[in-house]
C-alpha positions in Angstrom: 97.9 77.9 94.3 94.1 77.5 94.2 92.5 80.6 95.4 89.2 78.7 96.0 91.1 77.4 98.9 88.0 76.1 101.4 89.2 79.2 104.1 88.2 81.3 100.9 85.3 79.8 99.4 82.9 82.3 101.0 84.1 85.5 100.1 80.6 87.0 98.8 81.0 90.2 101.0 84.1 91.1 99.0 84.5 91.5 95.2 86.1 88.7 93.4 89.4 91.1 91.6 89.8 92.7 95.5 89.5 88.9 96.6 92.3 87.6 93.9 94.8 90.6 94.4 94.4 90.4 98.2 95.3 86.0 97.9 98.1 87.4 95.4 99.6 89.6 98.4 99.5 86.6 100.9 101.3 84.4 98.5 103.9 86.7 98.4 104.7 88.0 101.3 107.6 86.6 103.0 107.2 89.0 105.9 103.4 88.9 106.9 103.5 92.1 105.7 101.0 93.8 103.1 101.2 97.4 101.7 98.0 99.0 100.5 97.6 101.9 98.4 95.3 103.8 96.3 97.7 105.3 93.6 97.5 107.0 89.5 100.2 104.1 89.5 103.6 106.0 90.0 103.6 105.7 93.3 102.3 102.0 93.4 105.3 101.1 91.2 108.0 103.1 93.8 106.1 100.8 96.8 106.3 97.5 94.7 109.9 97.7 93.8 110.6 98.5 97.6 108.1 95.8 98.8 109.4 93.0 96.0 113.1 93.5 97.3 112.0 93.5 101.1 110.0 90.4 100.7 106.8 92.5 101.7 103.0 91.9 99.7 101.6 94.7 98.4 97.8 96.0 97.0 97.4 98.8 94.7 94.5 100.0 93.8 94.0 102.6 90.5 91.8 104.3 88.4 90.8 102.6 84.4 92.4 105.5 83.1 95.9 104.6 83.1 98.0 103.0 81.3 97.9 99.5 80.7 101.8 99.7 80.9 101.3 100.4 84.3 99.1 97.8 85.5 101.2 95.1 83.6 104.9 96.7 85.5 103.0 96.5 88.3 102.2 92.8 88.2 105.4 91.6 86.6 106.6 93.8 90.0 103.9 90.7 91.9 101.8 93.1 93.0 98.0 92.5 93.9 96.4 94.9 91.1 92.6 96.5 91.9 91.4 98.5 88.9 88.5 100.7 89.6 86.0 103.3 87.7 87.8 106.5 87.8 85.6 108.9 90.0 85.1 111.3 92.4 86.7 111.3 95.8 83.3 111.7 97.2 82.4 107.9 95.8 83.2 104.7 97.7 84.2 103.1 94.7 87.1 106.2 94.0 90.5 104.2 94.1 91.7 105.8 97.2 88.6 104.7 99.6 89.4 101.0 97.9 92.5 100.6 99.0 91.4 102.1 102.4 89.0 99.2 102.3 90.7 96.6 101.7 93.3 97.7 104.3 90.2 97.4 106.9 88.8 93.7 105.4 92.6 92.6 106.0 92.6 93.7 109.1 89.1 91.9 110.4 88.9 89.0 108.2 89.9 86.2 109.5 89.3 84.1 106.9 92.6 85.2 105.0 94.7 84.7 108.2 93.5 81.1 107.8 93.7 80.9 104.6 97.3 82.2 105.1 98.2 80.2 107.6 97.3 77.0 106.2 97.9 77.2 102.4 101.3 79.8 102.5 102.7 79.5 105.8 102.5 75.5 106.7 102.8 74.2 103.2 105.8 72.3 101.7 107.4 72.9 98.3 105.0 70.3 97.4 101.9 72.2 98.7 101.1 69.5 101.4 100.1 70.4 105.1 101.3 68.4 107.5 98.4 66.7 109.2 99.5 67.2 112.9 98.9 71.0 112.0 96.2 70.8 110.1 93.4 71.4 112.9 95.7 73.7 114.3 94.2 77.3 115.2 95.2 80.4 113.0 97.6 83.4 114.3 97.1 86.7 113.6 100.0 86.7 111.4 99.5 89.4 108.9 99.7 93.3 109.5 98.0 95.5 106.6 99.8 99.0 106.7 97.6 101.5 104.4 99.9 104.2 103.2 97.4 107.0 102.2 99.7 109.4 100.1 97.3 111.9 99.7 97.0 112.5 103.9 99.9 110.9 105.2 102.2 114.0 106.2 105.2 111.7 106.0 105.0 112.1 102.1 105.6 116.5 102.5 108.0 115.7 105.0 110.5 113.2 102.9 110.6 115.7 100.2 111.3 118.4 102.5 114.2 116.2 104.2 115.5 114.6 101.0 114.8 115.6 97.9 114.9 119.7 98.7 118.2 119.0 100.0 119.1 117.3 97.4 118.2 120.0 94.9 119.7 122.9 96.7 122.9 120.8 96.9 122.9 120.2 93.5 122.3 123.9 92.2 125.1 125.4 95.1 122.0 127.0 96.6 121.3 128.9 93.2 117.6 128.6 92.9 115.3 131.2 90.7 112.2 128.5 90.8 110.6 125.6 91.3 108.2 124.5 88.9 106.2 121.1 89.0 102.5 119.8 89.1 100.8 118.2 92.2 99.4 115.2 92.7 99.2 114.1 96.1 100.7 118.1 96.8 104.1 116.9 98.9 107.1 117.5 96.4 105.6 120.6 95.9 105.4 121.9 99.3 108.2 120.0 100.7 110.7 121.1 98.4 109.3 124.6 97.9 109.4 125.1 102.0 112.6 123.9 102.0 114.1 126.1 99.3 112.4 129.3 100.5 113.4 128.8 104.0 117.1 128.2 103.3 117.2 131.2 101.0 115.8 133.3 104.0 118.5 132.0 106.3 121.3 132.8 104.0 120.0 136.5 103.4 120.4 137.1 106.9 123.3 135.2 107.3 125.3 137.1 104.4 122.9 140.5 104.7 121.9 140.4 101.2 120.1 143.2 99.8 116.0 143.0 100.4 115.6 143.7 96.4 116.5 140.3 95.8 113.6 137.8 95.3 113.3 134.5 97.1 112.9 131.8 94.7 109.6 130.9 93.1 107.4 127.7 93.8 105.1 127.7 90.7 102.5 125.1 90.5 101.6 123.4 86.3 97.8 121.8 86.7 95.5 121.1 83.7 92.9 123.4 83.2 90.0 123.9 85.6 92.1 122.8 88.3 91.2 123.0 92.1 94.7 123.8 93.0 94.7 126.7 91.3 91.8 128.0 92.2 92.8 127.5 95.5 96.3 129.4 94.7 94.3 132.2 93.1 91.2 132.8 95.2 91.7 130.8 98.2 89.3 128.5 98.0 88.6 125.1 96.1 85.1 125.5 95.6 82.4 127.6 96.2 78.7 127.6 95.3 78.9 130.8 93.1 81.1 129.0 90.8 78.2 126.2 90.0 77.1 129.8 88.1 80.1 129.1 85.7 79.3 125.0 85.1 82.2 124.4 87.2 81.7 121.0 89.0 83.0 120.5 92.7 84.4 117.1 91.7 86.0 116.8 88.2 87.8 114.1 87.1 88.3 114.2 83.4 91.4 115.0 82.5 93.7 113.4 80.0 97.1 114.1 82.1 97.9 111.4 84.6 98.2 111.5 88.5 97.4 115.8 88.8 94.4 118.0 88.2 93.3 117.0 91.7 89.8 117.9 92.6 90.3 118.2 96.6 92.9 119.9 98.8 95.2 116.9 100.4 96.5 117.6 103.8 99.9 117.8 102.3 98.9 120.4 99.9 97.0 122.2 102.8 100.2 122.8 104.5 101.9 124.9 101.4 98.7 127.3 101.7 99.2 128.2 105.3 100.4 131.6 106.3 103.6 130.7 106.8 106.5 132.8 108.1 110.0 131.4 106.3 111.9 132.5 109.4 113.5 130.3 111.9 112.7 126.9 110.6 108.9 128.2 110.9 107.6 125.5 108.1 109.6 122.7 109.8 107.7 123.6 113.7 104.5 123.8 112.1 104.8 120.2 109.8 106.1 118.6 113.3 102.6 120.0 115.0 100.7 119.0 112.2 102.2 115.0 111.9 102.3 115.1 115.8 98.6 115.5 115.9 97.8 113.1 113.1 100.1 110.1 114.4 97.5 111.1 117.8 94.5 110.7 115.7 95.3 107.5 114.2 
């Protein structure tokens, strides 16, 4: 279809590849539905392959340091693809407050419910309107869900419901360590919560001796990482480090989708003071999600 559809034709406000990739989620869509994410691209290409098989649009928005294989999977995949200067978190144009964007243009333009309605909806295999419906006023037909990996504490919690599980099943509850890097920070923490806190149950269930170690979460990040600092000192980022040429937002390393330069609210929950006792991990990630479902 045209995307200089007459709904469209004034789209000045909004950038013309934002613009094309939102018109590509309309036409594909089969359930009004649009996904939005900022994402390295792994996780844009787990969210197309479960949007393209439940008939959902989706918008992902990533940095220009990825792989072109990436973009291309993702558009074979019939997603909407926004590629952006990679940049600091602290910049609007950082992928991340993109897709955040576009999530809120989708949500209060009306333009694209028209153009939706009249150019995907209403038209014929032949791309004709009927003319009795022509005139006829828009619904609000489509709903934008932005999925925010980064903050969304639904990300620790499937890997602390799922994929811990699954790995503690797997090894017969045999675990020395856990080694992995972070991007958004929820495998990490949801699988090392998980494993720690099942390995203090079964000590007191079987009495095992206190000599024994619980197993080991170890985080891998590139070098000058915030993580780690964070791991070893306890904090990101702090003035007197300017003294060492350490920057407060970094964002040139070669390694894909880690070496994070900010603390994610699912990363944030692994550095608590956490007892492992009676499910402590799994009362505090309930409060936690609790109060941010209330603040959205």
């Amino acid at each position: 279809r045209d995307i200089s559809n007459t709904a469209l034709n004034n789209h000045s406000n909004i950038p013309d590849d934002i613009h094309a990739a939102i018109v590509t989620a309309l036409e594909n869509t089969k359930t009004h539905g649009i996904l939005i994410e900022g994402t390295s691209g792994s996780t844009g290409i787990s969210l197309a392959s479960l949007a393209c098989t439940r008939g959902h649009g989706i918008i992902v928005a990533m940095p220009d340091d990825q792989s072109n294989q990436k973009k291309e999977f993702l558009e074979k995949l019939g997603c909407g693809v926004v590629v952006v200067k990679n940049c600091s978190i602290s910049n609007p144009g950082h992928y991340v407050n993109v897709a955040r964007r576009i999530w809120e243009w989708l949500n209060v333009e009306r333009r694209y419910d028209d153009y939706y309605w009249t150019s995907v909806v209403k038209c014929d295999a032949g791309g004709n309107t009927s003319n009795d419906r022509k005139n006829s006023s828009p619904p609000k037909l489509i709903r934008a869900a932005f999925m925010n990996q980064f903050e969304n504490l639904a990300n620790v919690t499937s890997h602390y419901r799922s994929t811990g599980p699954e790995i503690y099943s797997q090894l017969d509850g045999n675990v020395d360590a856990f080694v992995m890097s972070a991007g958004t920070g929820g495998t990490l923490v949801g699988v090392g919560a998980y494993l720690k806190e099942r390995w203090f149950e079964s000590t007191q269930q079987k009495q095992r001796m206190t000599s024994q170690s619980p197993p080991r979460i170890i985080l891998v990040d590139p070098p000058g990482s915030s993580l780690f600092n964070k791991i070893k000192f306890g904090v990101a980022y702090a003035s007197q480090q300017s003294e060492q040429k350490l920057r407060r937002h970094r964002y040139d390393t070669l390694a894909e989708g880690i070496g994070l330069d900010r603390i994610t609210a699912n990363f944030a929950l692994g550095c608590e003071m956490i007892s492992w006792e009676k499910k402590a991990f799994a009362k505090r990630l309930n409060e936690a999600s609790n109060e941010q479902n209330y603040q959205q």
